[in-house]
MMTF fields as JSON, N, C-alpha, C and O atoms, coordinates in Angstrom:
{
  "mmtfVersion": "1.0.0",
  "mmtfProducer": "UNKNOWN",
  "numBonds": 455,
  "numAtoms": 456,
  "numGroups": 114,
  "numChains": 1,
  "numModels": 1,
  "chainsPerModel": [1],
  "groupsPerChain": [114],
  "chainIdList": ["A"],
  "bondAtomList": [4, 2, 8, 6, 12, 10, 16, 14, 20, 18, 24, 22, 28, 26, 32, 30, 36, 34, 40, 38, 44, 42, 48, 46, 52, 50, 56, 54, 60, 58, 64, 62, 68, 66, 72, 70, 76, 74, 80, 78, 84, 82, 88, 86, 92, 90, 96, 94, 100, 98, 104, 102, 108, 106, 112, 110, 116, 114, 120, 118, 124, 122, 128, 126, 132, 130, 136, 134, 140, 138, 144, 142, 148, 146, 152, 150, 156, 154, 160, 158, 164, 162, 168, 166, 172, 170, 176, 174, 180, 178, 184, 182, 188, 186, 192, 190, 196, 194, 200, 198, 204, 202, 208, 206, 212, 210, 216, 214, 220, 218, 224, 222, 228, 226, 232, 230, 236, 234, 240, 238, 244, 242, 248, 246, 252, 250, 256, 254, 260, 258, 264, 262, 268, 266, 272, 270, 276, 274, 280, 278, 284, 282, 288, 286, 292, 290, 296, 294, 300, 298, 304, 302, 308, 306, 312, 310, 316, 314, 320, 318, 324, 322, 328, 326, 332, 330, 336, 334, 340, 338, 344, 342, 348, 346, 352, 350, 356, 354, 360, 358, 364, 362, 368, 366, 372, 370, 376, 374, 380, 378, 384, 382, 388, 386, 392, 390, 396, 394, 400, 398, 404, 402, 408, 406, 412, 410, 416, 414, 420, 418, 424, 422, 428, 426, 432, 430, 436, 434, 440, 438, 444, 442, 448, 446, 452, 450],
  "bondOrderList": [1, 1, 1, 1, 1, 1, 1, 1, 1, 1, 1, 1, 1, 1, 1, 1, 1, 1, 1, 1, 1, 1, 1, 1, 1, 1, 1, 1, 1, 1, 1, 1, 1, 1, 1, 1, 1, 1, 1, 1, 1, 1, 1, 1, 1, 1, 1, 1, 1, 1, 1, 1, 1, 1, 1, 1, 1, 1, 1, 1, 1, 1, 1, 1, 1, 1, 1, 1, 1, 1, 1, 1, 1, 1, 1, 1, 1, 1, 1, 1, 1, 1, 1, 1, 1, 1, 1, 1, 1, 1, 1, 1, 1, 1, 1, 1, 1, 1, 1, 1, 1, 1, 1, 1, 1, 1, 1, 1, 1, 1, 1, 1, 1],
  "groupList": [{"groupName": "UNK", "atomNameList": ["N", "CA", "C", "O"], "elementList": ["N", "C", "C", "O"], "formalChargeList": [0, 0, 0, 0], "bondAtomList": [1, 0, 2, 1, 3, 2], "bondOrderList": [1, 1, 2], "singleLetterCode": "X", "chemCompType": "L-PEPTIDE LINKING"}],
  "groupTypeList": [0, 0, 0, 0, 0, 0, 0, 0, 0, 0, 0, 0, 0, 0, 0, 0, 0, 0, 0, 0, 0, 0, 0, 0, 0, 0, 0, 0, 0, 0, 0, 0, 0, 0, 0, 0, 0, 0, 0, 0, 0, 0, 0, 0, 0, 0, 0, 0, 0, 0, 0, 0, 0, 0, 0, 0, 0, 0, 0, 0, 0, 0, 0, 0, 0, 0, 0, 0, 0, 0, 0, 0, 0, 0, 0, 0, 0, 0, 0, 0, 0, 0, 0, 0, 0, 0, 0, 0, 0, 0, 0, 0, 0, 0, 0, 0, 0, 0, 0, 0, 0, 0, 0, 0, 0, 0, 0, 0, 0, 0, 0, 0, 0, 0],
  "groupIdList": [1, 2, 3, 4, 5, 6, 7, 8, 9, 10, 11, 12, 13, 14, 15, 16, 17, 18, 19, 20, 21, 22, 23, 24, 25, 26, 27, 28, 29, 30, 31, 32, 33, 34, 35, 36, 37, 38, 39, 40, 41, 42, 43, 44, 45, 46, 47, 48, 49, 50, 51, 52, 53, 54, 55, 56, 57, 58, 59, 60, 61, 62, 63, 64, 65, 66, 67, 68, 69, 70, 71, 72, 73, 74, 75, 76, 77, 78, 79, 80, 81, 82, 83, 84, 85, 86, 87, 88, 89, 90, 91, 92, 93, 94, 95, 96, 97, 98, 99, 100, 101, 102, 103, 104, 105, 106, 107, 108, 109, 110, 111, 112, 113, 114],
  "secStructList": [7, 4, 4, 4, 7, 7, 6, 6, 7, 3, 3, 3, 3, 7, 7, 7, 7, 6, 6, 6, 7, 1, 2, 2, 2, 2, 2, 2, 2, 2, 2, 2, 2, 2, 2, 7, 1, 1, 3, 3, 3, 7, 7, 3, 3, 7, 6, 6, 1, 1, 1, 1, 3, 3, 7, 7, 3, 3, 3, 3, 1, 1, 1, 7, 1, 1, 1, 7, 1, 1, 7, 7, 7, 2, 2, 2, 2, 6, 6, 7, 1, 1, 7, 7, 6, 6, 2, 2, 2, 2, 6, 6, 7, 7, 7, 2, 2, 2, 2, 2, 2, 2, 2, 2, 6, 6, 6, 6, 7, 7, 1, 1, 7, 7],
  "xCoordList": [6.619, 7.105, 8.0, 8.829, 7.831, 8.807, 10.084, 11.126, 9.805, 11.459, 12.024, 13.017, 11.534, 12.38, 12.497, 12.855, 12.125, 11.713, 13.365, 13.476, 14.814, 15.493, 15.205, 14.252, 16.626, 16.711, 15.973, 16.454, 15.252, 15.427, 14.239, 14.121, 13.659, 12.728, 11.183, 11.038, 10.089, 8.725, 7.745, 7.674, 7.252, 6.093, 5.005, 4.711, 4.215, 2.93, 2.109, 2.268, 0.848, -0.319, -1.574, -2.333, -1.849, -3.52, -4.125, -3.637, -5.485, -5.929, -7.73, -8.751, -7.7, -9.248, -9.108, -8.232, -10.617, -11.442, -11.947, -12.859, -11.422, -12.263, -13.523, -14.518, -13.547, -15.016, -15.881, -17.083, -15.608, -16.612, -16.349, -17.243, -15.115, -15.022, -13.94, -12.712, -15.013, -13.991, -13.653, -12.479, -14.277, -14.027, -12.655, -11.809, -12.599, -11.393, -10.233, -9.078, -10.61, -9.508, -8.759, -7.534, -9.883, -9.659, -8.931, -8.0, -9.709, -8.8, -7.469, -6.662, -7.201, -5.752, -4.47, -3.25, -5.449, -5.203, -4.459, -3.315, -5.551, -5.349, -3.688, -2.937, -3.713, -2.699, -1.574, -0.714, -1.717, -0.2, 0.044, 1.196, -0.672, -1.02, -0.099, 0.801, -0.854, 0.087, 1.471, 2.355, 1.585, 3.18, 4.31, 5.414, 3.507, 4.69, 4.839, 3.892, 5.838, 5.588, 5.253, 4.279, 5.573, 5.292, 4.495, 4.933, 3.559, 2.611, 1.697, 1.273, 1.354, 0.422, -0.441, -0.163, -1.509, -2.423, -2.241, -1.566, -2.673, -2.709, -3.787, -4.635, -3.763, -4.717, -4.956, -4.958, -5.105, -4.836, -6.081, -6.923, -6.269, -7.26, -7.185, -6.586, -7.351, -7.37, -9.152, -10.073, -9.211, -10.237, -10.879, -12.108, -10.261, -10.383, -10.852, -11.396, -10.677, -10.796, -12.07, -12.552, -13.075, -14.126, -14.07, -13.204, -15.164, -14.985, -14.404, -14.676, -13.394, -12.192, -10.583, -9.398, -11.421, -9.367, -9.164, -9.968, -7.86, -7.737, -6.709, -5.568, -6.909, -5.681, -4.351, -4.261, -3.77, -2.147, -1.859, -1.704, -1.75, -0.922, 0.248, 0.631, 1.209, 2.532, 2.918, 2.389, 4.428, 5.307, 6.532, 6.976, 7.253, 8.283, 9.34, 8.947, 10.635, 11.473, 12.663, 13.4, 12.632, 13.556, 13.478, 14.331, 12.421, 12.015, 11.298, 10.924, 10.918, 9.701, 9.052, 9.561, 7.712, 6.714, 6.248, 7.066, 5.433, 5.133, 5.482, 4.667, 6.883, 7.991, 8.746, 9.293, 8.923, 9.329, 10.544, 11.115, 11.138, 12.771, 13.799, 14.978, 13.289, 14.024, 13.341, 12.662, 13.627, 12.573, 13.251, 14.388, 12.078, 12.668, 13.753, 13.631, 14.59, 15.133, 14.537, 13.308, 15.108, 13.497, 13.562, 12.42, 14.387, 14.327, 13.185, 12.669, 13.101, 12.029, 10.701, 9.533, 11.157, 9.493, 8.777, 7.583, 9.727, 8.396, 7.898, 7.252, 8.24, 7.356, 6.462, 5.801, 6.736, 5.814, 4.001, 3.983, 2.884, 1.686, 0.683, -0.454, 1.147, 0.9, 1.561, 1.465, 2.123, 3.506, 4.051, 4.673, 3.723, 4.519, 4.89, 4.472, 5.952, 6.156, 5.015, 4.971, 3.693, 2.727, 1.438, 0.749, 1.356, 1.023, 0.805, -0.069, 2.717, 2.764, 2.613, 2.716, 2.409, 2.126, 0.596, -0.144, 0.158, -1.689, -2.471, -3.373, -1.563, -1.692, -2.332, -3.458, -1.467, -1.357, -2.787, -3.108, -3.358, -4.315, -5.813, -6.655, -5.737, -7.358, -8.777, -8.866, -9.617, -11.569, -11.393, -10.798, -11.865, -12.055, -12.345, -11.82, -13.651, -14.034, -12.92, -13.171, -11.733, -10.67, -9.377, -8.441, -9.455, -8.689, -8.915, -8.079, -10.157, -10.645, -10.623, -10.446, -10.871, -10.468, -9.018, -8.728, -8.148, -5.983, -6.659, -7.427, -6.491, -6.616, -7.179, -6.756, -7.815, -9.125, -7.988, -7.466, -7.331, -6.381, -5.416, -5.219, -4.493, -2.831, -3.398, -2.557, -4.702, -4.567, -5.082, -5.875, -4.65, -5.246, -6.535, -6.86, -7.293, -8.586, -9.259, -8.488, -10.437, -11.091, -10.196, -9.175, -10.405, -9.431, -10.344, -9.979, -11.405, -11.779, -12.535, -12.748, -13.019, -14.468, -15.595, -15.5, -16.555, -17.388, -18.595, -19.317],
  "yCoordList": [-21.358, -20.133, -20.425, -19.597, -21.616, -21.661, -22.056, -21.943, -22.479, -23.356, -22.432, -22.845, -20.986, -20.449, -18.867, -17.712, -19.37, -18.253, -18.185, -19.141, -17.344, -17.858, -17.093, -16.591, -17.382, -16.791, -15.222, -14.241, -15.084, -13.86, -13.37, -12.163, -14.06, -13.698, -13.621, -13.943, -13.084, -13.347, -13.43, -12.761, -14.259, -14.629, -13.609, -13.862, -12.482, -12.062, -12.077, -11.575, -12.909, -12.81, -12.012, -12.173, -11.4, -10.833, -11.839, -12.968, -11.544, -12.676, -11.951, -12.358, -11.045, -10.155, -9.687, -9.52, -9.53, -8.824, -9.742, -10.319, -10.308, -11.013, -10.155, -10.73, -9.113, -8.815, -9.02, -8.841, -9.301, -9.852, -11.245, -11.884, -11.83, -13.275, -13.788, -13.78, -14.212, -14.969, -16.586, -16.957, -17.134, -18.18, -18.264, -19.149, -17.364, -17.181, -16.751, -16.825, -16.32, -15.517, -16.78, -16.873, -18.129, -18.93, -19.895, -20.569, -19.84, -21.335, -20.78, -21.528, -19.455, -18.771, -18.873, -18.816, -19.086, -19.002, -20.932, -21.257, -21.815, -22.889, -23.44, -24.413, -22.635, -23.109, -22.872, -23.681, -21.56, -21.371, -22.057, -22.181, -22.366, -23.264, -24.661, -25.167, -25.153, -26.321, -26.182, -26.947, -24.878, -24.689, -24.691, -25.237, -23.687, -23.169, -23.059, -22.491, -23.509, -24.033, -22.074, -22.115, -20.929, -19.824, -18.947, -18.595, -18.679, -17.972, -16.652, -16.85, -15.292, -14.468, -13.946, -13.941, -13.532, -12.568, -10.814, -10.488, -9.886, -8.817, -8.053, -8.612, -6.793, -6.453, -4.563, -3.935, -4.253, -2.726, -1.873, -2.297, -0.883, 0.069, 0.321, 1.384, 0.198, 0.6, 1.147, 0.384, 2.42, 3.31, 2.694, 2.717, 2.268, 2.142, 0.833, 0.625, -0.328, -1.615, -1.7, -0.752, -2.882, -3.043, -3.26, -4.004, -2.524, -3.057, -2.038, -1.662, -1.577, -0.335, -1.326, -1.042, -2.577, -3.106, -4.193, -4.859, -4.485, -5.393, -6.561, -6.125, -7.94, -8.434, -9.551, -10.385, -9.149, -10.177, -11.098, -10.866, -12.418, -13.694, -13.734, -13.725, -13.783, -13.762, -14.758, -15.066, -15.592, -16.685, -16.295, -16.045, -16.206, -15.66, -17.049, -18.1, -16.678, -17.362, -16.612, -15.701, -17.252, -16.553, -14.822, -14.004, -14.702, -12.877, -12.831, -13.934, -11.787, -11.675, -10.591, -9.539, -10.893, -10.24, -9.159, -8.252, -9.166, -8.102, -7.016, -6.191, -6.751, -5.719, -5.494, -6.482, -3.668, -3.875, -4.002, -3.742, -4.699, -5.356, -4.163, -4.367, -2.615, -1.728, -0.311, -0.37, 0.782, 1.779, 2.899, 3.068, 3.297, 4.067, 5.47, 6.063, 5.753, 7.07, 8.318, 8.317, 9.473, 10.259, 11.038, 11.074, 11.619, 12.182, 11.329, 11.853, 10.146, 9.743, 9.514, 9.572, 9.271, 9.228, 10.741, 10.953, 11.727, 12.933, 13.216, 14.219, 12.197, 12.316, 11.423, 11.502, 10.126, 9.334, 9.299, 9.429, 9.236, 10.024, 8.523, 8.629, 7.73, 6.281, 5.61, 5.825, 4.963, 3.663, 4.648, 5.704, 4.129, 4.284, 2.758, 1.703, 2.97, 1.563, 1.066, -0.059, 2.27, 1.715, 1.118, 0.131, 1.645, 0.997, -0.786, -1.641, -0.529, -1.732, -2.888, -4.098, -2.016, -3.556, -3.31, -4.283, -2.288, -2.288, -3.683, -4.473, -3.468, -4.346, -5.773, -6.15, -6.487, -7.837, -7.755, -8.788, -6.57, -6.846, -6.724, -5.829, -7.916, -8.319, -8.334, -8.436, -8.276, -8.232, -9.463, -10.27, -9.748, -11.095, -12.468, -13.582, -11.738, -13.016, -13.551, -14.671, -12.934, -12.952, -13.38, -14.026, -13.061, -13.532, -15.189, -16.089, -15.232, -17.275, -17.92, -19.131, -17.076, -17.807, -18.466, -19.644, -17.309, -17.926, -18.687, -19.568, -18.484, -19.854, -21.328, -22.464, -21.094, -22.619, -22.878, -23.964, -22.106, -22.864, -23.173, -24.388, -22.312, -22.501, -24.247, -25.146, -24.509, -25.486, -26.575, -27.4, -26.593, -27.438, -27.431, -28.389, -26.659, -26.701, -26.848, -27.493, -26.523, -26.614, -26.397, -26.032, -26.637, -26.125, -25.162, -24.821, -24.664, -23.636, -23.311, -24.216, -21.736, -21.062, -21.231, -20.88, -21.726, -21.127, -19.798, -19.36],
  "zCoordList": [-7.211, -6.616, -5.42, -5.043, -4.816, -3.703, -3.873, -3.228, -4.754, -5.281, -6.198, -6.797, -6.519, -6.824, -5.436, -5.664, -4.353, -3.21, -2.621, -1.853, -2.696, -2.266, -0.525, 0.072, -0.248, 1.665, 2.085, 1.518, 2.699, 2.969, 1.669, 1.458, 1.1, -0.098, 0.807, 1.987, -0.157, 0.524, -0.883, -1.914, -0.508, -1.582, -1.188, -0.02, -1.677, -1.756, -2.753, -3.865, -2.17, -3.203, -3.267, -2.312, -3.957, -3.855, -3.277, -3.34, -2.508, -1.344, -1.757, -1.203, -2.634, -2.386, -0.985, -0.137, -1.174, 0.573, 1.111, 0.519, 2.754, 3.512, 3.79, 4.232, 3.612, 3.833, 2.382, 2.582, 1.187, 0.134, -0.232, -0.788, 0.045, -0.812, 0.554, 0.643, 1.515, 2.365, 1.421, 1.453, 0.933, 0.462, -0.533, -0.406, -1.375, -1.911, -1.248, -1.667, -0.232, 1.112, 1.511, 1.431, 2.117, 2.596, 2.104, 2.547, 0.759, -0.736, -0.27, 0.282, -0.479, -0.921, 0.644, 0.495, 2.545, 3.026, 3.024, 3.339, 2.58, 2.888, 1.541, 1.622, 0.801, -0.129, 0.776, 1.125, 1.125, 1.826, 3.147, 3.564, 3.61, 4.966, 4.68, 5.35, 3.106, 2.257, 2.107, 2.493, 1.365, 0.852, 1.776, 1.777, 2.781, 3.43, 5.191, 5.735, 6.006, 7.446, 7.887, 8.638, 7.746, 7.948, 7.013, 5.918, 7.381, 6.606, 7.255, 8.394, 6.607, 7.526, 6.309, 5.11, 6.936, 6.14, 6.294, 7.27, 5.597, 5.979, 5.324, 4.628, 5.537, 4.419, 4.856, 5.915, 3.628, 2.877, 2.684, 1.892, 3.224, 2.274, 1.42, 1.58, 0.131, -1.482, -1.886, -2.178, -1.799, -1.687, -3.351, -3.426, -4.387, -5.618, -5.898, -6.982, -4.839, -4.99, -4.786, -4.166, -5.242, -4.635, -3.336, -2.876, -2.396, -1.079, -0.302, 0.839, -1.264, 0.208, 0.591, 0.769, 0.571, 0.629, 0.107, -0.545, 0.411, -0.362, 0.359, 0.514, 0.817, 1.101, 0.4, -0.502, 1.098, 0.803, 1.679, 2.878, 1.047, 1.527, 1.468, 0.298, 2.351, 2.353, 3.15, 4.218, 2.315, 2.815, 2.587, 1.467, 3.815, 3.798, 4.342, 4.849, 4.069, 3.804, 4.712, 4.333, 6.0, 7.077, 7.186, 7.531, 6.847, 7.206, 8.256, 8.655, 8.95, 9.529, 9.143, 8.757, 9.266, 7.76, 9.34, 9.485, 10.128, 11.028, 11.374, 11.789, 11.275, 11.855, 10.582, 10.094, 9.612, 8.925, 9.272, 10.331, 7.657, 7.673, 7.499, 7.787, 6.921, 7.633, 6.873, 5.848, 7.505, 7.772, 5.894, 5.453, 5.442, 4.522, 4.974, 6.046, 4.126, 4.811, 5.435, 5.363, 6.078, 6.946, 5.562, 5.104, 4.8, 3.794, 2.484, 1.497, 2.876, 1.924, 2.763, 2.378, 3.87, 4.76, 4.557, 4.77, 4.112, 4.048, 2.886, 2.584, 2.123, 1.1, 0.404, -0.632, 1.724, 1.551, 1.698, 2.922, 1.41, 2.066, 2.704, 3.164, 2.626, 3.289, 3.961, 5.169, 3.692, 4.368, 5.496, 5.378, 6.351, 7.908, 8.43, 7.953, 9.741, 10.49, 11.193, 11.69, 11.25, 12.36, 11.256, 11.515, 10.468, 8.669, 8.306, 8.162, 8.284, 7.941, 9.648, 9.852, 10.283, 11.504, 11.581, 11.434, 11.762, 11.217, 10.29, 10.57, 9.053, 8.113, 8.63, 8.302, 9.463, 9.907, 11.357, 11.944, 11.647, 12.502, 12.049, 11.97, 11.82, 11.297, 11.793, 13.017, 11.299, 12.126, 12.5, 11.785, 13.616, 14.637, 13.534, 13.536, 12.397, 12.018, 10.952, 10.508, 10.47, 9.543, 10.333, 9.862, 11.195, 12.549, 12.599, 12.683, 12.527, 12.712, 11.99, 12.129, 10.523, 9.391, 9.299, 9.088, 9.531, 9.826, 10.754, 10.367, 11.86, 13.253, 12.354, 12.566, 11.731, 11.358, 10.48, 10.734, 9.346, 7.979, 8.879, 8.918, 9.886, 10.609, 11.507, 11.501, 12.145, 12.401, 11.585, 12.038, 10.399, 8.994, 9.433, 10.135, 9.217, 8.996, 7.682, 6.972, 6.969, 5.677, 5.227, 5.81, 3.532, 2.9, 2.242, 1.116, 2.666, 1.567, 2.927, 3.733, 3.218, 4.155, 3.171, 1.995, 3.646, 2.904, 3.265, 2.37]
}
């Protein structure tokens, strides 16, 4: 996937719920830790998912993933009933103990939580 990731591209993966499968959170945190020198976690309410949410691994490729890269039109923001700019930076602020999990992989830590 990276070698076909061009400029300005972003890799996102399903990551599960750090609140049911940190270990798979972590495998998935430590790959990208491998792949790629920039990497973040985030993660979604999905009322339908087990759990209530769900997160994404993302490697981006000269983007920055925190701040969106540009705002929908206002004519489409009112008919959006989710996605806002304060949304998508929500996303990237994680529970403390999901917070330590990134810190432990960003400084090559385990390669898996258990």
């Amino acid at each position: 996937m990276k070698s076909a990731l061009g400029a300005g591209g972003i890799i996102a993966l399903q990551a599960e719920s750090v609140f049911l499968h940190q270990a798979i959170v972590g495998g998935v945190m430590a790959s990208m830790a491998r792949l790629f020198p920039v990497w973040d976690c985030a993660f979604t309410l999905v009322p339908t998912y087990t759990g209530g949410s769900i997160g994404v691994c993302l490697a981006p490729l000269g983007v920055e993933l925190r701040e969106p890269a540009c705002l929908p039109a206002p004519a489409v923001q009112q008919h959006l009933r989710y996605y806002t700019p304060a949304i998508h930076r929500a996303a990237f602020v994680l529970p403390a103990f999901a917070e330590r999990i990134v810190a432990e992989m960003r400084s090559g830590g385990a390669s898996e939580v258990e």
